[in-house]
matplotlib code that plots the C-alpha trace (Angstrom):
import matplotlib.pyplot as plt

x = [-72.6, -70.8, -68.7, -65.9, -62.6, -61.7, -59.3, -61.5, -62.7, -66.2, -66.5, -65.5, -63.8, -66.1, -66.3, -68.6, -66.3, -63.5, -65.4, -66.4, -62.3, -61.4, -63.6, -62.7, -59.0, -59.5, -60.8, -59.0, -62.2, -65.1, -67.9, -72.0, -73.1, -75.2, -71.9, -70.2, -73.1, -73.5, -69.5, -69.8, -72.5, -70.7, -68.1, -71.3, -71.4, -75.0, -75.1, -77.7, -77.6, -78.4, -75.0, -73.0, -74.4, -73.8, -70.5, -69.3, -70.4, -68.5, -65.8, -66.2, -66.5, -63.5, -61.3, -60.9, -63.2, -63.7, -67.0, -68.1, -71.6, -72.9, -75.2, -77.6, -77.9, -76.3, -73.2, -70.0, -67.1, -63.5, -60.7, -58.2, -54.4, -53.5, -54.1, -53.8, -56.1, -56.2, -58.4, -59.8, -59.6, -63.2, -64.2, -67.8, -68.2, -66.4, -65.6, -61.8, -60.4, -56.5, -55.4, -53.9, -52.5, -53.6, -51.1, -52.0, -55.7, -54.9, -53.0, -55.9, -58.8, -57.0, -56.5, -60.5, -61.1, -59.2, -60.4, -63.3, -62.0, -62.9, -60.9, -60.4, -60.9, -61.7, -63.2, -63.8, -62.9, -63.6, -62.5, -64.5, -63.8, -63.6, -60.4, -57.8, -59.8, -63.0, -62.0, -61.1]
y = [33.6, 35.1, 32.9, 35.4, 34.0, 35.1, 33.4, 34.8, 32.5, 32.1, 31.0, 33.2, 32.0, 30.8, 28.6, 26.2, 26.0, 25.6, 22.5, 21.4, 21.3, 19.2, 16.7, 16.9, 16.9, 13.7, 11.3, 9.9, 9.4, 10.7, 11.5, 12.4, 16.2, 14.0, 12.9, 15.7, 17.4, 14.3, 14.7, 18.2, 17.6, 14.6, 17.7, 19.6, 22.3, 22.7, 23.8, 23.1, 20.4, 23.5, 25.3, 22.0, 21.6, 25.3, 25.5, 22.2, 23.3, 26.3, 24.4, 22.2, 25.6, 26.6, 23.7, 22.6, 20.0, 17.3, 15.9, 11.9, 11.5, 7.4, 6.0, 6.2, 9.9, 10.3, 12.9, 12.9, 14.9, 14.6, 16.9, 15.5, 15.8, 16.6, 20.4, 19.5, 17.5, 13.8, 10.8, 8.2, 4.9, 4.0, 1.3, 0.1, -1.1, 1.1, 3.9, 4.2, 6.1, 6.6, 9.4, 8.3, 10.1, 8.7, 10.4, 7.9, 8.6, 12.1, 11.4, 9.2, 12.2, 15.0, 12.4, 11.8, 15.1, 16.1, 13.5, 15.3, 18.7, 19.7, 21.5, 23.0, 19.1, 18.4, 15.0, 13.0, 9.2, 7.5, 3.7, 1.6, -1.8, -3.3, -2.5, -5.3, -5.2, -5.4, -8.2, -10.3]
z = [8.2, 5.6, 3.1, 3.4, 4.8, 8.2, 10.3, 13.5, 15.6, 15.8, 19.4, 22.5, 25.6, 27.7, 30.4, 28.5, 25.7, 27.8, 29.5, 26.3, 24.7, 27.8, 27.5, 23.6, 24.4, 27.2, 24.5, 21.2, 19.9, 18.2, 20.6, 20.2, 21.7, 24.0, 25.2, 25.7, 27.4, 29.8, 30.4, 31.3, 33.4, 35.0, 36.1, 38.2, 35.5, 33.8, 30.1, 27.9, 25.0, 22.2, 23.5, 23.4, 19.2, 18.5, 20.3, 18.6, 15.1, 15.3, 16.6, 12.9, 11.2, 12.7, 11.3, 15.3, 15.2, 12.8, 12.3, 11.6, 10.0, 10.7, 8.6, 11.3, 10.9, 14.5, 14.1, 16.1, 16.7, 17.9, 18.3, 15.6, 16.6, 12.7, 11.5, 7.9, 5.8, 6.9, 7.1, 9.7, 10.6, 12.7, 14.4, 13.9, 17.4, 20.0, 17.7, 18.5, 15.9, 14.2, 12.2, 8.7, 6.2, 2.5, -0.2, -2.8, -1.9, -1.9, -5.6, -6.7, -5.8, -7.9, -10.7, -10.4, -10.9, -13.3, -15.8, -15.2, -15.8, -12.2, -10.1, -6.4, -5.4, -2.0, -0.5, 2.7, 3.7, 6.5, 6.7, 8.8, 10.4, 13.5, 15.9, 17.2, 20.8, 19.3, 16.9, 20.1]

ax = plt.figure().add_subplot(projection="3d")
ax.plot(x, y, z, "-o")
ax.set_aspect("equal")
plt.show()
């Protein structure tokens, strides 16, 4: 892939991607490709698991998806309602998931950097705890 910028997707319209964004756009939270493959094949469609990584990471490359890494090494993605550059609130059990926006995060990270003398900042946060229902 080439690091120019095009605004191009990089995925056509297929039916496997269309399966794919509706079971994306049916749950709030961040899901595993195993998942989404089982979920598509809970609809009677067969597509294999390699398609479902490989149509997902476009999907990432494309700004579409985001993408959760865990600790565990397992990655996950969701379908995030904000366009713009936001963060996420994860729980550690069920992994339900809220939006937030962080403008004194955001403030804080271009302060970082330039104390440093770095520019072009860009970073990721992801807040984990446990959600109200899993608290219970």
């Amino acid at each position: 892939m080439s690091s120019g910028s095009s605004s191009r997707p990089r995925t056509r319209n297929t039916w496997q991607k269309q399966a794919i964004d509706e079971i994306l756009d049916r749950s709030a939270d961040f899901q595993s490709a195993q998942q989404v493959h089982q979920s598509v094949a809970d609809t009677g469609r067969s597509v294999s698991l390699a398609t479902v990584y490989r149509m997902l990471q476009a999907q990432v490359e494309d700004g579409l998806v985001d993408i959760l890494a865990l600790d565990d090494g397992q990655t996950l993605f969701r379908k995030c309602a904000a366009t713009g550059h936001h963060h996420h609130l994860v729980c550690r059990n069920c992994r339900a998931t809220v939006e937030i926006d962080a403008p004194k995060i955001e403030h804080w990270a271009d302060n970082v950097g330039e104390d440093f003398g770095y520019t072009d900042i860009n970073h990721t946060l992801e807040i984990y705890g446990l959600c109200p229902q899993c608290t219970q």
